[in-house]
Every structure is written in C-alpha cells, then in structure tokens.
C-alpha positions in Angstrom: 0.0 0.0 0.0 2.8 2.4 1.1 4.4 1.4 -2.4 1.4 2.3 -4.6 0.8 5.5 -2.8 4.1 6.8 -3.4 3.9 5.7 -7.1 1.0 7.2 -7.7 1.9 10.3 -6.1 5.0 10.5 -8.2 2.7 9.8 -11.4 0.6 12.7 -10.5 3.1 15.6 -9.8 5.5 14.5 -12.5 3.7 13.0 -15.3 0.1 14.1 -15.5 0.9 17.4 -14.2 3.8 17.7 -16.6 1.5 16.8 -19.4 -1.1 19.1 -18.6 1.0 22.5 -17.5 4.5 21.9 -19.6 4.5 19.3 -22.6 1.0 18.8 -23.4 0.3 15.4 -25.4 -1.8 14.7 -28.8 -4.9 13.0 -27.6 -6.0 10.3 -26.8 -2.6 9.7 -24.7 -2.9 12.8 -22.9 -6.8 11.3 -21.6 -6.0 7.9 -21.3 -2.7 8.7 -18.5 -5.8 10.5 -16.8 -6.9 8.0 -14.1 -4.6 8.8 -11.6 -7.6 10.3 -9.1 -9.7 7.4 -9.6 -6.7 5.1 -8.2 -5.7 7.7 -5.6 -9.3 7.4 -4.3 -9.4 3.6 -4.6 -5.9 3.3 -2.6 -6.9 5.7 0.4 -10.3 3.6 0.5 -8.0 0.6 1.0 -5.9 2.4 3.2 -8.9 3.4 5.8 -10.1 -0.5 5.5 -6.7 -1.5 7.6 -6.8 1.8 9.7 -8.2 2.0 13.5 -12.2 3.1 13.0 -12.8 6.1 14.0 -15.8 8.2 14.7 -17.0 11.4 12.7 -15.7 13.8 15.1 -12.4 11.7 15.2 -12.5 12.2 11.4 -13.0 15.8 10.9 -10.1 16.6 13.2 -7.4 14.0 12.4 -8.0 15.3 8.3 -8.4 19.1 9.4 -4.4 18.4 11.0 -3.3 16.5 8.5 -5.0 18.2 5.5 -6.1 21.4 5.9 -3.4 22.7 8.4 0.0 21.6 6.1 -2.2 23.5 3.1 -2.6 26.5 5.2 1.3 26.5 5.6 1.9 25.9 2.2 -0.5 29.2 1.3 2.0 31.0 3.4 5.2 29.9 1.5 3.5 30.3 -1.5 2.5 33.7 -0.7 6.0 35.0 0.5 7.5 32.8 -2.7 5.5 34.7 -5.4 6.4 38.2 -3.9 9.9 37.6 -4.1 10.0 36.4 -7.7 7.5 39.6 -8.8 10.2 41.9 -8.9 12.3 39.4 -11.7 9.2 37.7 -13.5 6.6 40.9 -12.9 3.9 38.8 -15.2 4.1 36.1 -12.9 0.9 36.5 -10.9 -2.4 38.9 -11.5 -3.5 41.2 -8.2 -5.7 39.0 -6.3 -9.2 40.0 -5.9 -10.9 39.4 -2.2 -13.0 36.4 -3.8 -9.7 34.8 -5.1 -8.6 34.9 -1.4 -11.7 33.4 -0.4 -11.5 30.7 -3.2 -7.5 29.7 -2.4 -8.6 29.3 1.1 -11.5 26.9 0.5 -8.9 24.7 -1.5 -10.2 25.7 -4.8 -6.8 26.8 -6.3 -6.7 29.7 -8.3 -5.8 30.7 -12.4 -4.3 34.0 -11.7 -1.2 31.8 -10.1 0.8 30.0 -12.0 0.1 25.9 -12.1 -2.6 26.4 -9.8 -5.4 24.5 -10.2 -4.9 21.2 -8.8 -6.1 21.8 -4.8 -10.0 20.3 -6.1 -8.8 17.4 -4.7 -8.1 18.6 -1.0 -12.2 19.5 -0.8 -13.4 16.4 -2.6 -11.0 14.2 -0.5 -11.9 15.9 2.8 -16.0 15.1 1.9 -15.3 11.6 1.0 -13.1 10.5 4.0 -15.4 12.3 6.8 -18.0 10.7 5.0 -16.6 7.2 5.9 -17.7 7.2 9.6 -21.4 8.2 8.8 -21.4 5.1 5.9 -20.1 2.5 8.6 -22.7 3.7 11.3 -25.4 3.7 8.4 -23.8 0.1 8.0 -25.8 -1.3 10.8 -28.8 -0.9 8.4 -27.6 -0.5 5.3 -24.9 -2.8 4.3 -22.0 -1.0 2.8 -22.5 -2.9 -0.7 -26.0 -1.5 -0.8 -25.1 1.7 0.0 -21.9 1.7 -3.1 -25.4 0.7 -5.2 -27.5 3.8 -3.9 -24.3 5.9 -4.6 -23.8 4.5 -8.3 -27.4 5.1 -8.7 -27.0 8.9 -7.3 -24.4 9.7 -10.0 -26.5 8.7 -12.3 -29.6 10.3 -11.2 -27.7 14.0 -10.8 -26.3 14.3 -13.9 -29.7 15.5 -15.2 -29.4 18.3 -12.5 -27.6 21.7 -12.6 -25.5 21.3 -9.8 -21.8 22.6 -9.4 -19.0 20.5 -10.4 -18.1 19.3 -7.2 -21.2 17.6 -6.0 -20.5 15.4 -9.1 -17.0 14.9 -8.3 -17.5 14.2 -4.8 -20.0 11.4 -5.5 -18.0 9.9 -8.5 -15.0 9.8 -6.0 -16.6 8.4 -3.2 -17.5 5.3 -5.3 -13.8 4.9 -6.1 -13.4 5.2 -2.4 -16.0 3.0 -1.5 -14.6 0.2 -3.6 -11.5 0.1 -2.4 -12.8 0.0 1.8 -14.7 -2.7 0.4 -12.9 -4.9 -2.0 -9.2 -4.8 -1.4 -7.4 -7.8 -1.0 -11.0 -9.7 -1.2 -11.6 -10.3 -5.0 -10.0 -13.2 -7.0 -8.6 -12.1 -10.4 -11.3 -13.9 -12.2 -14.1 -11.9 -10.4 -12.1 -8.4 -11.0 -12.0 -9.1 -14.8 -15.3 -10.4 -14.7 -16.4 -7.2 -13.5 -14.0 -5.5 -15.6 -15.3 -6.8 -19.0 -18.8 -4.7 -19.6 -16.8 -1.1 -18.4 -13.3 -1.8 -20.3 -15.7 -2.4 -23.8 -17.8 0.6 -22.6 -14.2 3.0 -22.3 -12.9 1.0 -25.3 -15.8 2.2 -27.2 -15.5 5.7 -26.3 -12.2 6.1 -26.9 -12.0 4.6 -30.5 -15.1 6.5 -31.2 -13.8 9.9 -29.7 -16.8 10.2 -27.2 -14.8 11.1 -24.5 -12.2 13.0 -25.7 -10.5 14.9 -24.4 -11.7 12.8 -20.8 -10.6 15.9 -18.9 -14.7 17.3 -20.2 -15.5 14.3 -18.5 -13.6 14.9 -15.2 -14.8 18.3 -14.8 -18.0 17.7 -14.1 -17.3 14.1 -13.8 -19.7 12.2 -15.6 -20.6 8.3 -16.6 -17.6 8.3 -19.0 -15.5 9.1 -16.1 -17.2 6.6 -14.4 -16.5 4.1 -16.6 -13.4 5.0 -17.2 -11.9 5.0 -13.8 -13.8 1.8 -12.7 -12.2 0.1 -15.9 -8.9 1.8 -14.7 -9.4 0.8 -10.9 -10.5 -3.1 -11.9 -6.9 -3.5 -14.2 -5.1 -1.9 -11.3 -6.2 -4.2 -9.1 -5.5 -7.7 -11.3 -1.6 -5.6 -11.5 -1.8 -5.3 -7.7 -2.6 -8.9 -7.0 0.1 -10.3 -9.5 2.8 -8.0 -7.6 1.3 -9.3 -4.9 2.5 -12.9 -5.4 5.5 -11.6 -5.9 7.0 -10.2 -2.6 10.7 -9.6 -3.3 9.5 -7.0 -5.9 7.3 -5.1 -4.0 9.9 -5.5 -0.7 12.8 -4.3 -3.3 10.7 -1.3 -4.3 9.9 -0.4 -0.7 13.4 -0.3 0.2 14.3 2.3 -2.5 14.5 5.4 -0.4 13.0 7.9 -2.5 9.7 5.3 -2.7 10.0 6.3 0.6 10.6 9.6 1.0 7.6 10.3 -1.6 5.5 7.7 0.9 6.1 9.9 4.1 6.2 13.9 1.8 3.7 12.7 -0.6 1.0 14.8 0.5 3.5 17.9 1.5 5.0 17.7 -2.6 1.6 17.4 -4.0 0.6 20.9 -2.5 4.1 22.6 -3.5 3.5 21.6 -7.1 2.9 25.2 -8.0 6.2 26.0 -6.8 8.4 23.2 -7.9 6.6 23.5 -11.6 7.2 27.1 -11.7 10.9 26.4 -11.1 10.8 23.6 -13.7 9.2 26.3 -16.3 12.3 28.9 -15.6 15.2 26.6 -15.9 13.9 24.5 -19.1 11.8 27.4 -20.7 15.4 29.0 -22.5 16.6 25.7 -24.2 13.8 22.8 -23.7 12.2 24.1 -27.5 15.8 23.0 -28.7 15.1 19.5 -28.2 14.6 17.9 -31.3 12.5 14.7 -30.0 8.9 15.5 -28.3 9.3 12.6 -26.7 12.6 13.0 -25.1 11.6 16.6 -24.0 8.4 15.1 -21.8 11.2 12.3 -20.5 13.4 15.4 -19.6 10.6 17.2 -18.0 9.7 14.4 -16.1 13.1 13.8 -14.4 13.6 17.3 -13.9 10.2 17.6 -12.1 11.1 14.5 -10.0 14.4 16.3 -9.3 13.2 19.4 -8.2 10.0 18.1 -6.2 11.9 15.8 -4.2 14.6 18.3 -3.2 12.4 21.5 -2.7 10.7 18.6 0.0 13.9 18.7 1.5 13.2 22.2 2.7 9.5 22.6 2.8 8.3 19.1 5.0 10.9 19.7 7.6 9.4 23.6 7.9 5.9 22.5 7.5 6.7 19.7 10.3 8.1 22.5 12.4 5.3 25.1 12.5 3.1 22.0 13.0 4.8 21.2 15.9 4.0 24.5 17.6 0.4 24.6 16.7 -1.1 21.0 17.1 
C-alpha cells in the first residue's frame, strides 16, 4: 500500500501534471494517462479498511491536522514565494481580488497563479473520508455494498441536474473510495475481470469512437464516461496489484528504494508545493527545452527534472511545514 501510494503520487506531480502544464500530449494519450484520481481514491479507501475506526468527530479533526493545516502552511510559503519572484518575473501573478482569497482558502486553487489549479482534490478528498464514519454507522442498516449501489445510482440520477462541479465529483470519488474500503485484497482475479469486461468495452468504445475525448470534459463535471473509465482503470489496477502481490521480493525491493520512501512519508507535502516546484521547472527549461529535437525525449526530460526538483524542494519545505506544526497542534 505504502508502495502504490508513493507511485501514484509520483505519477501525479511529475507525469500528468507535466503533461497538462509543460509538454501537453496529442490525444488520446494525454486522456488515457488521466486515471490517476480514480486510483488515488481507490488506494486511500484501501488504506482506511486496515486503519483504526474512528468516529465522525475523530475524522474531521485528524483530516483538518493533517489536511487542511500543512495546506494553510503551504499558502504562506507560497505567498511569500511569489512576492519575491515579482520583482524578476513581474507577469508572474495577477492582483488577487478578495473572492480569489476566499476561493484559495477553501482549497479551490486559483488561475491567476501559476500551475494552480490542482487543490480540487483537497475538498473532494476531505467530503469523501469524513463521509466514511457516517457510511459505517449507516452500516448497521444498510450494508455497505448497498449503500456503493445507492451511490452508483445517485451519480447517475444528478447528472440530469444543474449542480456545481463538485457535488458530481464528490459522489463519482466516493465510489472509487468505496470500492477500495470494500474490495481490497478480497476479490480473485477472475471476479475483477469479470467485472472489468462490460466497463473496459464501454471506455474502449469511447475512446475509438472519440466520445470522450479529451476525458478531462468528463472529469470536470465528472460524468458516466468518467465513471467508466476510472472503474475500468481501478478493476486492471487491481488484477496488477494482485500479481505483484505474489511476488514479494518485488514489491519489498521497491519499498526499500529510499526515495519510494521519501515520496510515501512527503507525498501529501510535494503534491501541494507543485505550483512551486513547476514554476521552477518552467524557468530553468523554458530558454533551451524548445531545442530538443524529440517530443518525446523533451516530456522524459521534463519528467526527471520535475522529480528532481519536487523531491529536493521537499527537503526544505516538509521539515518547515513539520516544524510550524509542531507548535500549533
């Protein structure tokens, strides 16, 4: 578990977000990489079915300390960061109007700064997991399995309804969620690609066909594609799970590698530096990366540049983030 985390964290900051901000893709690659937050969802589902139980109250303030407080540092840095590059890159950032504040604070990012869109997620995940304790009490009467069923059927059922973005999202991702409190480690290969099948023809479909490209319309709102997609994503990553799985010494000899382990414990802290570390990416590649004469090769130097520069700005920014959190927890 500590192994996939930290690989799909890496994915995230320095592949999708790569492809998205700096070297953008030709479809459908760039929309077929993109199931990287159904997985994510899946994997802290999994993660909460091995954890202690806890109760709602429990919930909202062990993810308010270990959520919201390290992003309200990080809006700090990041605040003190962009005045101090203004004077050299003066184009850098837009005057920020009091309901940008407002919006930054409430984790929904913000286009006037650089590479910063991506704190959705802190919201949705927040919902889902303090939404765990109320499922498990609900459990007593309505089994969990049921209650995945009502929650497929909800999805369904809103998309004929104006509602803002994130209500779809955070019902979409607490069916990934759901599935993976539910199902991990309990399904035999043959039932995962049983259940597999009817979704993976479904995506197939809509790829060949172009129905949902680019996905990233069906992300934001998500929507059935996106549904499908990630389920048909979430059932292959699984059948890869359980064949690594059987095969200890590779999963042992990746969870030895320190930086598997360095991204396991500063996942969460490099995820919300990511504006930082990608606008430092963009000034030391933007006067020579148009010189490289393979697309290809220039995402593959992006990439291990981003890696590069993720991982050491952590070296600075989890140590200071541990420290004011010291002193106010």
């Amino acid at each position: 578990m500590d192994v996939s985390r930290s690989l799909i964290m890496i994915y995230i900051v320095c592949c999708i977000h790569v492809v998205y901000w700096l070297c953008p893709l030709s479809e459908p690659w760039q929309s077929l990489l993109l199931f990287e937050m159904p997985v994510i969802f899946l994997i802290s589902g999994a993660s909460q079915s091995l954890a202690r139980w806890k109760g709602l109250r429990s919930m909202i303030i062990n993810r308010m300390k270990r959520v919201l407080l390290p992003l309200y540092v990080f809006l700090a840095v990041m605040a003190v960061f962009y005045v101090l590059v203004q004077p050299f890159y003066p184009a850098v950032t837009e005057r920020l109007t009091i309901h940008d504040i407002l919006k930054i604070l409430a984790t929904g990012g913000c286009d006037k700064i650089p590479y910063y869109g991506y704190t959705w997620f802190i919201s949705t995940y927040l919902v889902v997991t303090c939404l765990l304790p109320i499922e498990r009490k609900l459990s007593r009467w309505i089994p969990l399995f049921w209650q995945l069923t009502v929650n497929v059927l909800l999805f369904a059922a809103i998309q004929l309804l104006p509602l803002p973005m994130e209500i779809d999202g955070m019902v979409c991702y607490n069916i990934f969620f759901l599935l993976g409190y539910l199902y991990y480690r309990k399904l035999r290969v043959r039932t995962i690609l049983l259940a597999a099948s009817l979704p993976t023809l479904l995506t197939a479909y809509g790829f060949l066909s172009g129905a949902v490209i680019p996905i990233q319309n069906h992300k934001f709102p998500a929507d059935l594609w996106f549904l499908c997609f990630g389920f048909t994503a979430i059932c292959w990553w699984s059948i890869l799970y359980t064949f690594l799985e059987k095969h200890e010494e590779i999963v042992r000899y990746l969870g030895s590698i320190q930086l598997i382990q360095l991204w396991n414990t500063r996942g969460y802290t490099i995820y919300i530096y990511q504006t930082i570390s990608a606008f430092i990416v963009s000034m030391v590649t933007r006067s020579w990366i148009d010189t490289v004469p393979c697309h290809f090769l220039g995402l593959m130097i992006y990439v291990v540049i981003t890696f590069a520069v993720a991982t050491l700005l952590s070296c600075l920014t989890y140590p200071f983030e541990r420290f004011i959190l010291r002193r106010t927890v």
